[in-house]
N, C-alpha and C positions, 0 to 999 in steps of 0.2 A: 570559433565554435559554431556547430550546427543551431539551425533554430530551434528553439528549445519551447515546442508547444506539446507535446505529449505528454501525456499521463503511464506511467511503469506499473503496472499493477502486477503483487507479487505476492505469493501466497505457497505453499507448502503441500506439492504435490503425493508428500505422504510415501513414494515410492509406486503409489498404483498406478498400475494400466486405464485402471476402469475409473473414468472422471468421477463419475457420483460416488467414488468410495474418498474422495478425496475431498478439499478445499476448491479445486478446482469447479465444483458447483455454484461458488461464491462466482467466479469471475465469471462463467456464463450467467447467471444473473443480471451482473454488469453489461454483458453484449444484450440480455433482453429488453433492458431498460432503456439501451442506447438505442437501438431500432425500432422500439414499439414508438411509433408516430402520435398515439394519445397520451403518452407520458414524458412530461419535462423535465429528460436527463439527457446530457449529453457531454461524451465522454471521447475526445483525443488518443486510442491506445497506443500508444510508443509500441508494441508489440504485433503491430499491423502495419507498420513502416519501413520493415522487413523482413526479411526470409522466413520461411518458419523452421524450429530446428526440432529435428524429429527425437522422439527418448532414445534413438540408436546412435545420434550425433555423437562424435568425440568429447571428451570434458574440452579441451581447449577451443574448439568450434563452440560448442555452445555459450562459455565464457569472452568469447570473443564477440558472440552477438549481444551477451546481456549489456557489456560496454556499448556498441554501436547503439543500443535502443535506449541506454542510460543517455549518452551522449545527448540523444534527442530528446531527453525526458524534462518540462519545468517540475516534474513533483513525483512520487511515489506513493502509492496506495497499497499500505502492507496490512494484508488480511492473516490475521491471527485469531486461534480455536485454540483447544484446548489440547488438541490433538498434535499441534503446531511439535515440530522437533524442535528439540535444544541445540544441538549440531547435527552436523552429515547431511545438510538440504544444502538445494544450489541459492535456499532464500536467506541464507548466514551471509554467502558471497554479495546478492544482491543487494542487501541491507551494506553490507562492509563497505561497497563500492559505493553505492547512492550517499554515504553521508563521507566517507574517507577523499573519495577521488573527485567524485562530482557535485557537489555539497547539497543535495537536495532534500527541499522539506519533505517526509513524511507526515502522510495520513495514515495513522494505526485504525484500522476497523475492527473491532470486534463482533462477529455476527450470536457469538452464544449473550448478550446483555442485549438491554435493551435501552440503556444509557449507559455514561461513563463521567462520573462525580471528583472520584479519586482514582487517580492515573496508578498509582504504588499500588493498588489493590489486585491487579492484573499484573504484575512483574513475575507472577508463576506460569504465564507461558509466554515470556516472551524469548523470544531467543539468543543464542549467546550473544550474538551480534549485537543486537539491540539490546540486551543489558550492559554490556558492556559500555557502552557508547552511549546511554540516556542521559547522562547526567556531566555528559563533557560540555565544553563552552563554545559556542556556534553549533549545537545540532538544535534542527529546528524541527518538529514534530508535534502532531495535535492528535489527542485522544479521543477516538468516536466510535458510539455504535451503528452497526453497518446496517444503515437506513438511508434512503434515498435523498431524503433534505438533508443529512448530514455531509452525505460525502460530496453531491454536487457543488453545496457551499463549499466546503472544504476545498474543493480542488482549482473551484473557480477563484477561491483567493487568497490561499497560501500557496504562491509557488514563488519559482527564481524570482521571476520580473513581478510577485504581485504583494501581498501583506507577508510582513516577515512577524516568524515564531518568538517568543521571549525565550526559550529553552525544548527541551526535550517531551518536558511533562504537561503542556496545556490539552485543556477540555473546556469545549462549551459551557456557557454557565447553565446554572442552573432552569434561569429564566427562558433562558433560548431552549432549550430540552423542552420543558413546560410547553413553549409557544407548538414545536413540531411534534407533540403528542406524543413524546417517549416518557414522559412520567405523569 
């Protein structure tokens, strides 16, 4: 197997062309926080390791890359809105594949909250993928909102090689929310 240091960040293009109409303003966020040089974030994207596939790709071209960049992925960061589809996103596939084929932890970000207490409270937009699959044995997945301490921790120590999940449904405690000033 490929070395497995990337980060999969995967989030639900919505169908639009025009980034800011989408989620896709979440992951540029992620590229701003990873280049501004006075902020301590930094982030591996599996999605820079190769090719890019343009919205004209073929379904099976671009499902052939999501594999290739899973391949390299220790972890997944799945940005979820409220906006997020139930099915018909290529982010049903990517979830299917990230916990079915390649076992990898996810990081759930939620960017409309501003913590995450009770993981079942948000199971209205999650997708089928990930409903489906929350509550099976070996998925490993941690509930966060999409805040800059949360997910740097997150990424830096749930993956393949680092802290492993107890199930589907974990969240920060309380106390750690507290400390990074989301409550």
């Amino acid at each position: 197997m490929e070395n497995r240091t990337g980060t999969y960040v995967a989030f639900d293009g919505l169908g639009e062309a025009d980034p800011t109409k989408s989620d896709f303003k979440y992951y540029a966020t992620l590229q701003a926080w990873n280049a501004n040089k006075n902020i301590q974030f930094s982030l591996t994207n599996s999605h820079e390791k190769t090719d890019a596939v343009r919205d004209t790709s073929k379904r099976a071209t671009l499902y052939a890359r999501i594999q290739e960049r899973l391949r390299a992925s220790k972890n997944m960061l799945v940005i979820l809105t409220s906006k997020t589809r139930y099915t018909g996103s290529a982010l049903s596939y990517e979830i299917e594949q990230a916990i079915d084929t390649y076992r990898i932890p996810l990081i759930v970000a939620y960017p409309e909250f501003s913590s995450i207490l009770y993981v079942d409270s948000h199971s209205g937009i999650w997708p089928k993928a990930l409903k489906d699959r929350i509550n099976d044995t070996g998925i490993e997945a941690i509930h966060i909102p999409f805040a800059k301490e949360c997910i740097l921790n997150a990424i830096t120590r749930f993956h393949v090689n680092g802290e492993h999940l107890s199930s589907g449904k974990n969240h920060y405690k309380r106390e750690t929310q507290i400390k990074w000033g989301l409550i």
